[in-house]
C-alpha positions in Angstrom: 126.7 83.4 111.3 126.3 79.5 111.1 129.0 77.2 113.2 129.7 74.1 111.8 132.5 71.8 111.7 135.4 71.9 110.1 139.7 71.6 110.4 142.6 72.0 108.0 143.3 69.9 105.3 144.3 66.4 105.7 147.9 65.5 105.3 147.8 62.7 107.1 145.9 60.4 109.5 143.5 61.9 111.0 142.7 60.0 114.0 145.7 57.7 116.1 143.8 54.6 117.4 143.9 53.8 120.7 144.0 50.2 119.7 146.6 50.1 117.2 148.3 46.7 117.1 144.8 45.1 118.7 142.2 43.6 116.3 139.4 46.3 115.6 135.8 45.6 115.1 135.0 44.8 111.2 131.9 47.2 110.9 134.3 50.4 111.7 137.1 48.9 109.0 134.4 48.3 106.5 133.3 52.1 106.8 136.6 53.0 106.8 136.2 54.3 110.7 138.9 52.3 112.3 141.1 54.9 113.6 138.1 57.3 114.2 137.2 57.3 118.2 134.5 55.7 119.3 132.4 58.7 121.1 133.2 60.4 117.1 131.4 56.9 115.3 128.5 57.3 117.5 128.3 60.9 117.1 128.3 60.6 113.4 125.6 57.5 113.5 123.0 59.4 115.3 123.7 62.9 113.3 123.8 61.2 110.1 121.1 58.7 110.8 118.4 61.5 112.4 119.0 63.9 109.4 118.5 60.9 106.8 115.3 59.7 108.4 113.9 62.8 108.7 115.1 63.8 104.9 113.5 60.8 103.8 110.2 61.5 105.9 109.8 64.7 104.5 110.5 63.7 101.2 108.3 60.9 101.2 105.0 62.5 100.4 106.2 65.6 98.9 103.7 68.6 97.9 101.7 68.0 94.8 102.4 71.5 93.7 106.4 72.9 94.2 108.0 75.5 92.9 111.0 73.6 92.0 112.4 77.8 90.6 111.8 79.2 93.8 113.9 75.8 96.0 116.4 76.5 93.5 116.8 79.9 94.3 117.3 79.5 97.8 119.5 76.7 97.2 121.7 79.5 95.1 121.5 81.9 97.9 122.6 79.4 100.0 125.4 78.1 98.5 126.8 81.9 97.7 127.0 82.6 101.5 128.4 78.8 102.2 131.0 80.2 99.9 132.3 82.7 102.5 133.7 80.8 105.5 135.5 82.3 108.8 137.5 80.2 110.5 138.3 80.4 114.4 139.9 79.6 116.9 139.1 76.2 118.6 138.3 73.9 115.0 134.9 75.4 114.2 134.0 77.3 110.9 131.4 80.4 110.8 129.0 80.9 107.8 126.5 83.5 107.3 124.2 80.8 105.6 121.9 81.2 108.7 120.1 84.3 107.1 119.3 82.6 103.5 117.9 79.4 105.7 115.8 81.5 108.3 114.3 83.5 105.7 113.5 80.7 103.8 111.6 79.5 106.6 109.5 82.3 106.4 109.0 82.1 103.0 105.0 81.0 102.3 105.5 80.3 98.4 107.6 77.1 100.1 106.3 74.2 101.1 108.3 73.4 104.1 109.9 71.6 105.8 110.0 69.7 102.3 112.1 72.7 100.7 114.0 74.0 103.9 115.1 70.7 104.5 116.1 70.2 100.9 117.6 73.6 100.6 119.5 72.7 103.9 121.3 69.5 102.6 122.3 70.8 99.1 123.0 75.0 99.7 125.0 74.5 102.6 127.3 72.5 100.2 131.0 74.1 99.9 134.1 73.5 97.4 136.0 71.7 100.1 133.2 69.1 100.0 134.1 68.4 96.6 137.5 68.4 96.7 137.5 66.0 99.9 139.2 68.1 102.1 136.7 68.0 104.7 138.2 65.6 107.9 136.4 62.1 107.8 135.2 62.5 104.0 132.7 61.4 103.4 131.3 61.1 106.9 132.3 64.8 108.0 130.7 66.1 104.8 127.4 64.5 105.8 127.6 65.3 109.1 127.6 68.7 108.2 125.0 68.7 105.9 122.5 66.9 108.3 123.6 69.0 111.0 122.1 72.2 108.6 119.4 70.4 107.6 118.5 69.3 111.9 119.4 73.2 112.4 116.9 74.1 109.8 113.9 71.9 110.6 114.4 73.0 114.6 114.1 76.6 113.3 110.9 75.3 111.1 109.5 73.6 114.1 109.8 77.0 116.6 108.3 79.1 114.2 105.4 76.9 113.7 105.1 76.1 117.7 105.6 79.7 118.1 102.7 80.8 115.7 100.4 79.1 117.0 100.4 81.3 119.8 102.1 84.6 119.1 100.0 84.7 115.5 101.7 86.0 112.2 99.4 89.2 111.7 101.1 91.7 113.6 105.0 93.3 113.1 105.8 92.3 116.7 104.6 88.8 116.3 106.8 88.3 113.1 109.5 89.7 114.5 109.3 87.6 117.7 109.0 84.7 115.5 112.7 85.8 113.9 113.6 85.5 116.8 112.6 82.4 118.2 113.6 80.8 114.8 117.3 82.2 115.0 117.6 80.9 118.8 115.9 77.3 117.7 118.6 76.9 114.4 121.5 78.4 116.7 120.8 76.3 119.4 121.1 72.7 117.4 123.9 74.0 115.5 126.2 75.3 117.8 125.5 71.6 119.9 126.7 69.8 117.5 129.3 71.8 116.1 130.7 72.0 119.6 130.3 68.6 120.3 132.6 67.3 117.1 135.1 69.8 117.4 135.5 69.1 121.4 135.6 65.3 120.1 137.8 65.6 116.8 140.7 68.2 118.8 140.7 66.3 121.8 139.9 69.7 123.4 137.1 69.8 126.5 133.7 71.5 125.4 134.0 74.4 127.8 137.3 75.2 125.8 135.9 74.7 122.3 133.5 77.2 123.3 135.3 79.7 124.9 138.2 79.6 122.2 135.1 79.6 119.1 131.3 80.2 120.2 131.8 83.0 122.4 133.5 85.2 120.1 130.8 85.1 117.7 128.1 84.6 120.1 127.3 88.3 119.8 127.1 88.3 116.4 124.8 85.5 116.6 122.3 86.9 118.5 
């Protein structure tokens, strides 16, 4: 199951600023950010800003030869399974798009992380995106998407590390490699799915993930 971050519809303000009734700085009214905390602007900056840069470094010298068929497929998987949300306890959402993604890593007709990464941003899309009823829209839509796609390329990143010195040949080895790919996705996901939802509640982290995290965490593993 795949964590991420979500909350109920907005029927009003989302945020109450701290500062209301002081002057607040122009960048976050420009943006649209001004009653959006502080720790929650940086935490979308460097989310949104590491899965762009990396998007865009992957993309920028793609393979001469894709499949663009076989991205689309997984892209379709994807977005089935992103289709299928669980909500808990403690403002966090659980997907089963972690299975489509992982396998997709292991997929050798790809040419990732070019097509994970792609497959990341636009399968992990859901009809709330569309209809805006995400918290922080636009922002909390990207950060979810980048937060896949970061999820993704750390699972991408394992298996490769991991290969390199368990080998592919053998059963074990592959399955080992499963493994270490569902811990390295799992790991950055639930980090930064934590990390909003402790921020966007108000809530402590140790709360967020006792009330969310751990009673999935089984399932996870």
């Amino acid at each position: 199951a795949h964590v991420d971050v979500r909350g109920p519809v907005r029927t009003g303000p989302l945020f109450v600023s701290p500062w209301i009734g002081e002057r607040r700085p122009i960048l976050p009214r420009m943006f649209g950010l001004a009653n959006v905390p502080t720790p929650m602007r940086v935490l979308l900056g460097i989310v949104i800003g590491t899965g762009a840069a990396l998007l865009f470094v992957v993309s920028l010298r793609p393979p001469e030869h894709v499949d663009f068929l076989r991205i689309v497929f997984w892209i379709a998987i994807t977005l089935f399974t992103a289709a299928l949300p669980v909500k808990l306890p403690g403002g966090v959402v659980a997907h089963t798009t972690t299975a489509p993604i992982i396998a997709a890593v292991f997929d050798s007709g790809l040419p990732n992380p070019f097509a994970l990464c792609w497959i990341a941003f636009l399968g992990t899309t859901e009809i709330r995106d569309i209809r805006r009823d995400v918290p922080m829209w636009p922002y909390g839509s990207l950060y979810n998407r980048f937060a896949y796609l970061l999820s993704a390329f750390a699972a991408w990143f394992a298996v490769r590390s991991g290969a390199l010195v368990l080998g592919q040949a053998e059963p074990l080895s592959v399955l080992m490699l499963v493994a270490i790919a569902g811990v390295g996705f799992s790991a950055v996901n639930m980090i930064l799915a934590v990390a909003a939802a402790s921020i966007r509640m108000g809530q402590p982290v140790a709360r967020v993930w006792s009330l969310s995290i751990s009673n999935v965490l089984p399932s996870l593993v």
